[in-house]
N, CA, C and O of each residue as an XYZ file, in Angstrom:
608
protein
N      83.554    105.964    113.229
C      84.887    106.525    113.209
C      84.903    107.740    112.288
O      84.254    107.672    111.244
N      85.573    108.820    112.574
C      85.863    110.149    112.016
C      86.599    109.980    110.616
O      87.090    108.932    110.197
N      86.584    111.067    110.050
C      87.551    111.146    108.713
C      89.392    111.233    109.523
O      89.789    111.705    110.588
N      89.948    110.674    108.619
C      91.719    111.567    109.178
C      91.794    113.102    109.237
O      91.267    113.997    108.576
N      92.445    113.079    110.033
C      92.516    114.776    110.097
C      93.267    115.597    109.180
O      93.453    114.930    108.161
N      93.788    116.755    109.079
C      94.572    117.033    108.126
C      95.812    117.770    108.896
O      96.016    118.668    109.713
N      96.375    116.987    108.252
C      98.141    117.005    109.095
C      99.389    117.860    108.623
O     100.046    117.743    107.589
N      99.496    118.525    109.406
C     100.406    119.991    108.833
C     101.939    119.811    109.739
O     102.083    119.726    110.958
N     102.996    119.789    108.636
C     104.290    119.622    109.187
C     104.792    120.752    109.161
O     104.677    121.172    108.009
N     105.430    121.688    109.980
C     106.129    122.975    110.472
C     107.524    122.743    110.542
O     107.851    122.185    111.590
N     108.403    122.981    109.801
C     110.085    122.407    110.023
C     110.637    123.571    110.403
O     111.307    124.155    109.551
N     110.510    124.121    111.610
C     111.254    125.195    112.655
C     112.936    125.104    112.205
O     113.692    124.165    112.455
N     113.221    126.194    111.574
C     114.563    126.107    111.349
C     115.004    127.959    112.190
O     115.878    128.140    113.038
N     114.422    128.641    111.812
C     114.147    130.134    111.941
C     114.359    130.576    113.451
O     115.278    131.196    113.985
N     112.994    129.950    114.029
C     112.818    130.198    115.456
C     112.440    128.697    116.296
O     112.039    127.586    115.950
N     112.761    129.268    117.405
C     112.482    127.851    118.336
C     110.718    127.715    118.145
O     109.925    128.299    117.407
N     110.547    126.571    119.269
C     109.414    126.269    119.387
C     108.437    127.140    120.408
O     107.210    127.241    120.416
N     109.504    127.764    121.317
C     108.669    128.909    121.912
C     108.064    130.245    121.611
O     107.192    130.931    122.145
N     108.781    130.359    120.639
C     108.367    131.448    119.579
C     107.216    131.335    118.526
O     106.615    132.271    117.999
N     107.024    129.928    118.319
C     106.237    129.312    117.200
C     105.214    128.768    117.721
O     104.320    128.423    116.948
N     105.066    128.562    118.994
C     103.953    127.679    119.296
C     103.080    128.716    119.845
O     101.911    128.624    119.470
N     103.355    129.690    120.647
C     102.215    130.452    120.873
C     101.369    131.370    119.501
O     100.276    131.913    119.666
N     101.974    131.385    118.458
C     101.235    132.419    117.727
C     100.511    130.890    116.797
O      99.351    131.007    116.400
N     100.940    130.128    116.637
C      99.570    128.929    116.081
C      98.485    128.376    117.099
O      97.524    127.756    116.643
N      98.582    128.536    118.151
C      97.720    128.154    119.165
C      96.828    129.348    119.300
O      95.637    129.127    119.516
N      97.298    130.740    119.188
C      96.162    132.162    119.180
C      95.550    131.650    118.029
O      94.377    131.279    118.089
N      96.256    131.574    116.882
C      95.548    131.323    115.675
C      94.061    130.226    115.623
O      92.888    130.461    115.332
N      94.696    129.117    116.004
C      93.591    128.011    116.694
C      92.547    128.623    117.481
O      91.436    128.506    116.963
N      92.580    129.303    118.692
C      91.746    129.546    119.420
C      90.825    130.702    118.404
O      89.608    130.876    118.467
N      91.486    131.182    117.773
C      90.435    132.336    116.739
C      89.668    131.923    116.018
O      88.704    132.557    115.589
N      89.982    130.657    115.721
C      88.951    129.780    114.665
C      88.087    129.102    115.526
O      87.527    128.155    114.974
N      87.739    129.308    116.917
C      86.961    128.633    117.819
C      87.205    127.424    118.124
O      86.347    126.745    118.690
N      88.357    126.959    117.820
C      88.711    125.277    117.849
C      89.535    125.244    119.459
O      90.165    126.167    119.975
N      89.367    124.322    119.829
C      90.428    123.918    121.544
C      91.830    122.927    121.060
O      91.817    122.143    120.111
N      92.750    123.133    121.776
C      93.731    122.193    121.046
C      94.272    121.529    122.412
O      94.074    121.829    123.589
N      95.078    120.445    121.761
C      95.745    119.847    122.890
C      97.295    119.565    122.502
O      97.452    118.477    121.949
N      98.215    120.170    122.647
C      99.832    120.535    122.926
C     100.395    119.244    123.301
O     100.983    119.293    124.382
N     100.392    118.157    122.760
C     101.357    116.918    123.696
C     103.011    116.568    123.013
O     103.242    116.391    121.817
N     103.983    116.534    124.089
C     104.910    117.045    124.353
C     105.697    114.996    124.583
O     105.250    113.966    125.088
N     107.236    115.451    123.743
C     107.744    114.299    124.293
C     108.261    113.951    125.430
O     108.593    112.791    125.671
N     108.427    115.278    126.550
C     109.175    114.645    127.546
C     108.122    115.904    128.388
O     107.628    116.952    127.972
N     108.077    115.184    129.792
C     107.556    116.282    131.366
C     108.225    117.407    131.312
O     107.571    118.425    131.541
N     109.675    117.552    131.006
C     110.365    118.524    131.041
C     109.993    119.592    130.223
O     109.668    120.726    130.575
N     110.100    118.952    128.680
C     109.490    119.949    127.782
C     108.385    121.164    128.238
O     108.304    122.392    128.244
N     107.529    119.869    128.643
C     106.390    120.518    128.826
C     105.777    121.200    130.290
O     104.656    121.405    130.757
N     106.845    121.368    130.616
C     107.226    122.566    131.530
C     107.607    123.664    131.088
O     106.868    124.646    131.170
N     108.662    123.722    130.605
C     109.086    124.663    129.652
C     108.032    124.972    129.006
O     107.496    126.019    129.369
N     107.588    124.448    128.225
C     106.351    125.466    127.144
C     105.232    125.571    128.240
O     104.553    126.518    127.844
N     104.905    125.298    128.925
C     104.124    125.763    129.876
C     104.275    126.958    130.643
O     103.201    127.373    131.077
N     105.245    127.619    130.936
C     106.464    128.685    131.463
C     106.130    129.835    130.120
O     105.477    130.859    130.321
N     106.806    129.396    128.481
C     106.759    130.231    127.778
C     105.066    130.364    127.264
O     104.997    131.407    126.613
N     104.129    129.901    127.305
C     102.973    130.163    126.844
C     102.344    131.477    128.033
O     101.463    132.208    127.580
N     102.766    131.698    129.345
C     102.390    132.346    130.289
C     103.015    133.629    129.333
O     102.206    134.417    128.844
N     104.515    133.813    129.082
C     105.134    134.880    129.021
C     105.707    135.278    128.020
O     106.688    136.021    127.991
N     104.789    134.531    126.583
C     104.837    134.789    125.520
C     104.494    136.322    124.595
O     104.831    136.748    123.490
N     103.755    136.766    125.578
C     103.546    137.971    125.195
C     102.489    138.850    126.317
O     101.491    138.488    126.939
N     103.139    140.011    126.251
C     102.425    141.100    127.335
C     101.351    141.558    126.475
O     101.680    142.744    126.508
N     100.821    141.553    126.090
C      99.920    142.194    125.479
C      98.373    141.227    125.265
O      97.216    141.486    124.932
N      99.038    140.178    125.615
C      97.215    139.473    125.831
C      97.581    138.063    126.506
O      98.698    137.573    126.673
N      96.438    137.601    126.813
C      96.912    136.159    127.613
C      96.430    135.045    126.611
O      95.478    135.148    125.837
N      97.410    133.770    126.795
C      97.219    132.461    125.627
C      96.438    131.476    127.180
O      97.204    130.962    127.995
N      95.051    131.377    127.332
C      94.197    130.249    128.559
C      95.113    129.123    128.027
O      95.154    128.948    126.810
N      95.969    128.222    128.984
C      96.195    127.221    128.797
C      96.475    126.458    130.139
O      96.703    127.196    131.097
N      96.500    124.953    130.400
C      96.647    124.635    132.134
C      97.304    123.223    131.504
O      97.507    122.986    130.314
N      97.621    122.214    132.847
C      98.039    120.822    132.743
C      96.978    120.296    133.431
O      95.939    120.916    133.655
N      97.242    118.999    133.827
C      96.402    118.287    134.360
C      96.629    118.385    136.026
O      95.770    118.049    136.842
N      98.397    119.086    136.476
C      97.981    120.069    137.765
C      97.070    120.909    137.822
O      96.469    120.978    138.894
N      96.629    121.891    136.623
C      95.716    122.712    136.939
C      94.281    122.402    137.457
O      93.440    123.126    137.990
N      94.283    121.424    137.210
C      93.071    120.714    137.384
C      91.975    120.974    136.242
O      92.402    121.676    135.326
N      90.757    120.581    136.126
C      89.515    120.710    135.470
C      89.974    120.973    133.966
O      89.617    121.958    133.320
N      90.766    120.020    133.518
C      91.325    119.854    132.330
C      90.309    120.315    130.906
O      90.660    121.006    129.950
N      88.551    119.472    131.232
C      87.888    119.932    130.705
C      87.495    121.461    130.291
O      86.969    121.709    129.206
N      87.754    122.306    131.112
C      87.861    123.445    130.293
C      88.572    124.336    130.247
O      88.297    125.536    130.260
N      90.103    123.548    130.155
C      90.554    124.716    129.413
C      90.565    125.233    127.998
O      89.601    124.656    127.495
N      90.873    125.662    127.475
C      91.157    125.621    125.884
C      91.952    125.371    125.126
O      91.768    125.194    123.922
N      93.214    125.302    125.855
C      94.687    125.123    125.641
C      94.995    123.382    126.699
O      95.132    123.490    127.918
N      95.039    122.466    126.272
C      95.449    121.817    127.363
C      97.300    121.300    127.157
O      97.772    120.961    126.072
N      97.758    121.334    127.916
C      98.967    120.962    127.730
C      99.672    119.466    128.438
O      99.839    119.358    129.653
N     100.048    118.335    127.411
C      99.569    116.789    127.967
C     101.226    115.580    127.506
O     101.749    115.257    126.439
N     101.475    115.317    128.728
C     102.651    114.149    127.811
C     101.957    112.969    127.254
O     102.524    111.932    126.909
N     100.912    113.162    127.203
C     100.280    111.589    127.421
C      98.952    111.965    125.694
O      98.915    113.149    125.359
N      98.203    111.120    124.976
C      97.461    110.856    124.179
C      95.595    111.500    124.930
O      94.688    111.870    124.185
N      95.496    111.463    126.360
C      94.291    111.963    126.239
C      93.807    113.524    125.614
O      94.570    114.450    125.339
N      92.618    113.509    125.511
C      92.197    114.509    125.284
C      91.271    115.344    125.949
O      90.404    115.886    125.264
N      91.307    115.546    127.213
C      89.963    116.093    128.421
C      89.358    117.144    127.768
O      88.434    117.445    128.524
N      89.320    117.957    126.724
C      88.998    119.059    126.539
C      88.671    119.346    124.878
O      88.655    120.267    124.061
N      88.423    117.880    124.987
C      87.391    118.016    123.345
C      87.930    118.797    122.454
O      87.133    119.517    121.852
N      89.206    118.897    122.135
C      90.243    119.365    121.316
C      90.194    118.921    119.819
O      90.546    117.793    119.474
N      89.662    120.030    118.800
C      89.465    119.480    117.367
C      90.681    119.561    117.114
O      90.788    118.654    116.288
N      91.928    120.099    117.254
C      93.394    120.394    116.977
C      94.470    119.708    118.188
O      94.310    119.736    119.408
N      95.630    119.079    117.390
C      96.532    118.147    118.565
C      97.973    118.693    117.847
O      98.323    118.361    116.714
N      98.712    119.576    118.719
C     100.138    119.773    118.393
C     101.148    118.726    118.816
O     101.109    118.335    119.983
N     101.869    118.335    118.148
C     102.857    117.149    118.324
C     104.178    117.933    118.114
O     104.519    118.509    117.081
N     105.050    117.824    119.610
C     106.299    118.601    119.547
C     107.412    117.574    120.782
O     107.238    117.049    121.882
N     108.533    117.709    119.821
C     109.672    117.498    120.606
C     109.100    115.341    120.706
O     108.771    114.406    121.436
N     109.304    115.674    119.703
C     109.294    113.909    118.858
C     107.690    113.066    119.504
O     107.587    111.842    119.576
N     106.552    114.069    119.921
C     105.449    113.519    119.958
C     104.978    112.366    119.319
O     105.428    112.335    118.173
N     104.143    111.244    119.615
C     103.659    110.508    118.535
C     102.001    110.677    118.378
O     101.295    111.425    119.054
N     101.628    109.906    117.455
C     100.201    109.488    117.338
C     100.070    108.588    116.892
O     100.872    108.563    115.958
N      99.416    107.511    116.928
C      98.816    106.441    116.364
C      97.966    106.196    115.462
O      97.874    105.558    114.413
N      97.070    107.175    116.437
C      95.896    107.299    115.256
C      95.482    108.690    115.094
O      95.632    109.416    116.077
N      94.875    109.306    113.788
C      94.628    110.259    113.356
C      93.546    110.916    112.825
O      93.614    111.931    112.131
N      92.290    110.188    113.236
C      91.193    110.585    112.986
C      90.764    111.137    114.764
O      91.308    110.701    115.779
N      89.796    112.055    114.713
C      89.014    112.099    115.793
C      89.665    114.050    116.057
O      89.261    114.738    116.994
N      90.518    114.474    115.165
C      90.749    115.629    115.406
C      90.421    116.544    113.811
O      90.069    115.776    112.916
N      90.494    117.906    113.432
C      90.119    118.587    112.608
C      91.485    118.582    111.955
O      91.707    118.362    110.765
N      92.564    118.916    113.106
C      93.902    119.552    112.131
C      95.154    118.570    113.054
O      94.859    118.824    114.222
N      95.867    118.004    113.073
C      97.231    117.933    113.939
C      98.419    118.332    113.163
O      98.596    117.865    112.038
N      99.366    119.291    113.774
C     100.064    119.863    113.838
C     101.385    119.360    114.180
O     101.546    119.317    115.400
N     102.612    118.875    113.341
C     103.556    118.356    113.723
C     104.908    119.026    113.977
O     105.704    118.385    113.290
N     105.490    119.888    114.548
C     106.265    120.616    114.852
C     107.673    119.831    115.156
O     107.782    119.009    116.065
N     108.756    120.208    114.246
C     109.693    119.768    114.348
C     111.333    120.504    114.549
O     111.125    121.691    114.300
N     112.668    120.364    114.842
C     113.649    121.593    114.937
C     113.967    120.814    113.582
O     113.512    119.695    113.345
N     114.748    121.483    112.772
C     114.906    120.888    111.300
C     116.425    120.880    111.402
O     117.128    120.279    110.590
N     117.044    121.779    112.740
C     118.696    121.271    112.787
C     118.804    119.962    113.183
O     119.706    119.211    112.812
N     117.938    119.677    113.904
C     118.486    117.960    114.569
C     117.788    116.703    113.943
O     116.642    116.257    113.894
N     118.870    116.393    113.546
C     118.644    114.694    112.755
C     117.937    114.118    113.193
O     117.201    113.812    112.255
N     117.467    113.569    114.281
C     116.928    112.938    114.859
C     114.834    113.198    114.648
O     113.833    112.511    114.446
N     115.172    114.468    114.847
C     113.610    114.984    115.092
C     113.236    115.476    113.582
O     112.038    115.707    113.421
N     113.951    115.641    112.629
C     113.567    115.636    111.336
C     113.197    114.072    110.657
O     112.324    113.830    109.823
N     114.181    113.085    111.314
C     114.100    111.511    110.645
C     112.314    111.287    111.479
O     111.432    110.526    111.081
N     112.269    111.992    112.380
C     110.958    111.474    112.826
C     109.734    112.128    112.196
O     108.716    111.657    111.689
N     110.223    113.520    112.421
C     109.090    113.665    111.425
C     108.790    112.970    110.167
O     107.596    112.772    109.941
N     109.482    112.641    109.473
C     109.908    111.827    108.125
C     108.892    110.693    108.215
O     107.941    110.444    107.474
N     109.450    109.896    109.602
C     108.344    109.049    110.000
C     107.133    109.183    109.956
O     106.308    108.443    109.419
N     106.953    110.295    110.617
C     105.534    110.377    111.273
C     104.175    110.823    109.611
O     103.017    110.530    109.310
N     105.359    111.679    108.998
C     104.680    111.949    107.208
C     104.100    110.273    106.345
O     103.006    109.806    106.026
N     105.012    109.986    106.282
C     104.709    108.698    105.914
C     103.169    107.824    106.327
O     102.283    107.323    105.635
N     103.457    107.986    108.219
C     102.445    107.764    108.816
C     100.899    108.360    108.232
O     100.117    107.880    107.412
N     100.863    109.327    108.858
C      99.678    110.007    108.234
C      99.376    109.528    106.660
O      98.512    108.823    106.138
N     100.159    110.031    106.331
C      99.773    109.889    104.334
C      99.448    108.024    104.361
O      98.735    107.601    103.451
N      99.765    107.428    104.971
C      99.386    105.978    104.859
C      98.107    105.634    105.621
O      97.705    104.477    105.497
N      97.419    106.463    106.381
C      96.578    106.449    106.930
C      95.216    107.554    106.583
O      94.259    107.796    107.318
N      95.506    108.094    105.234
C      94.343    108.912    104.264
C      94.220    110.111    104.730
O      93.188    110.739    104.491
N      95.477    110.789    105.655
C      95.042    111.955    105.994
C      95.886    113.043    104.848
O      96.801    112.525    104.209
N      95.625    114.300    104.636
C      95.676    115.189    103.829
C      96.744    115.482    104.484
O      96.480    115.702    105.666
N      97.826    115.580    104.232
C      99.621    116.142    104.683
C     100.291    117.801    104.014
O     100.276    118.008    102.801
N     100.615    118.419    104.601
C     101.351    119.650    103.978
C     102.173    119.966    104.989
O     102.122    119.831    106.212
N     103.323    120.639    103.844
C     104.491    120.923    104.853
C     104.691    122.287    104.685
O     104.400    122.976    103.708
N     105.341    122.688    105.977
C     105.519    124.467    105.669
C     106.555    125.126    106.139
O     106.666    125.125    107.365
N     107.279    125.640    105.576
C     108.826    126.264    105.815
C     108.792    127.763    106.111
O     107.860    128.373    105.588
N     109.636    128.449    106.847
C     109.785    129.161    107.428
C     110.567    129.904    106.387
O     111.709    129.472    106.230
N     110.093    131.282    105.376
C     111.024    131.910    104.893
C     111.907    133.069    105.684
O     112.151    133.287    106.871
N     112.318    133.802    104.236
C     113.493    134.671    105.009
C     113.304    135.556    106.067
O     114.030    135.850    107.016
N     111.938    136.014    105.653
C     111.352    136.920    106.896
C     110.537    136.754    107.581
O     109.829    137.600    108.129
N     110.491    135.205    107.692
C     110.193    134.703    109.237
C     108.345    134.364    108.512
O     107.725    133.774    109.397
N     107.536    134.558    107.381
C     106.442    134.124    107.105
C     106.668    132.270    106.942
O     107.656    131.588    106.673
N     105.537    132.002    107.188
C     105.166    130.567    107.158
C     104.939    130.359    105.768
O     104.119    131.156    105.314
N     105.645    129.111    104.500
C     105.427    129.205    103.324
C     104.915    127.676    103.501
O     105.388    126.992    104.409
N     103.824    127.094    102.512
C     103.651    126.017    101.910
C     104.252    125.071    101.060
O     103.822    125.261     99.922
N     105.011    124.186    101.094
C     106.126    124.179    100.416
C     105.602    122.735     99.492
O     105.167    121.714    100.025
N     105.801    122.987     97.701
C     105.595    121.360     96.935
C     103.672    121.936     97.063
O     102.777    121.195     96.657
């Protein structure tokens, strides 16, 4: 069995998640790592499937579902479900994602809206989780001009 991964909480207050998820996923792919995007609802993840295409004109973010077929290589996979076809050292958790377990990846990524009660009490949860399970936790807030801060 792997070490825990190290688990990074994002409390989106600033910008949505469509705005936020494509520029940490370029980031990921620059460090040579593959990630896997799993999503709480089909719907969602339609939607971010839609905005990762047309996130930006100026370069393309490779990402597919398990319609796309050959899941194995994409680089981006996008999943409602816990597998991982694509050997993904990085797992984004959005729109009240869970995990169970937390070893077997490099980084997971917990993305949360910080207006709604609901998806902040979970993240809350999910912190707890991790930190009870030996993984390395940090949280990071969105300042005034929109940089990502480390927060504590």
């Amino acid at each position: 069995m792997s070490d825990p991964a190290e688990v990074l909480f994002y409390h989106l207050e600033r910008a949505p998640l469509e705005r936020v998820l494509p520029s940490l996923l370029e980031r990921t792919l620059e460090r040579g790592w593959r990630a896997v995007v799993q999503s709480g609802s089909s719907e969602r993840l339609e939607a971010l499937d839609l905005a990762l295409w047309t996130s930006n004109d100026a370069s393309f973010l490779p990402h597919g579902t398990a319609r796309d077929g050959d899941p194995a290589r994409q680089p981006v996979y996008l999943t409602t479900g816990d597998e991982t076809p694509n050997g993904a050292g990085v797992r984004f958790l959005v729109d009240g994602a869970e995990m169970a377990e937390f070893s077997g990846f490099v980084r997971i990524v917990c993305l949360f809206d910080g207006n709604d009660p609901e998806a902040t009490a979970k993240a809350r949860a999910q912190w707890k989780s991790a930190k009870a399970s030996g993984c390395a936790v940090t949280y990071w807030r969105q300042s005034e001009s929109g940089r990502w801060e480390k927060q504590g």
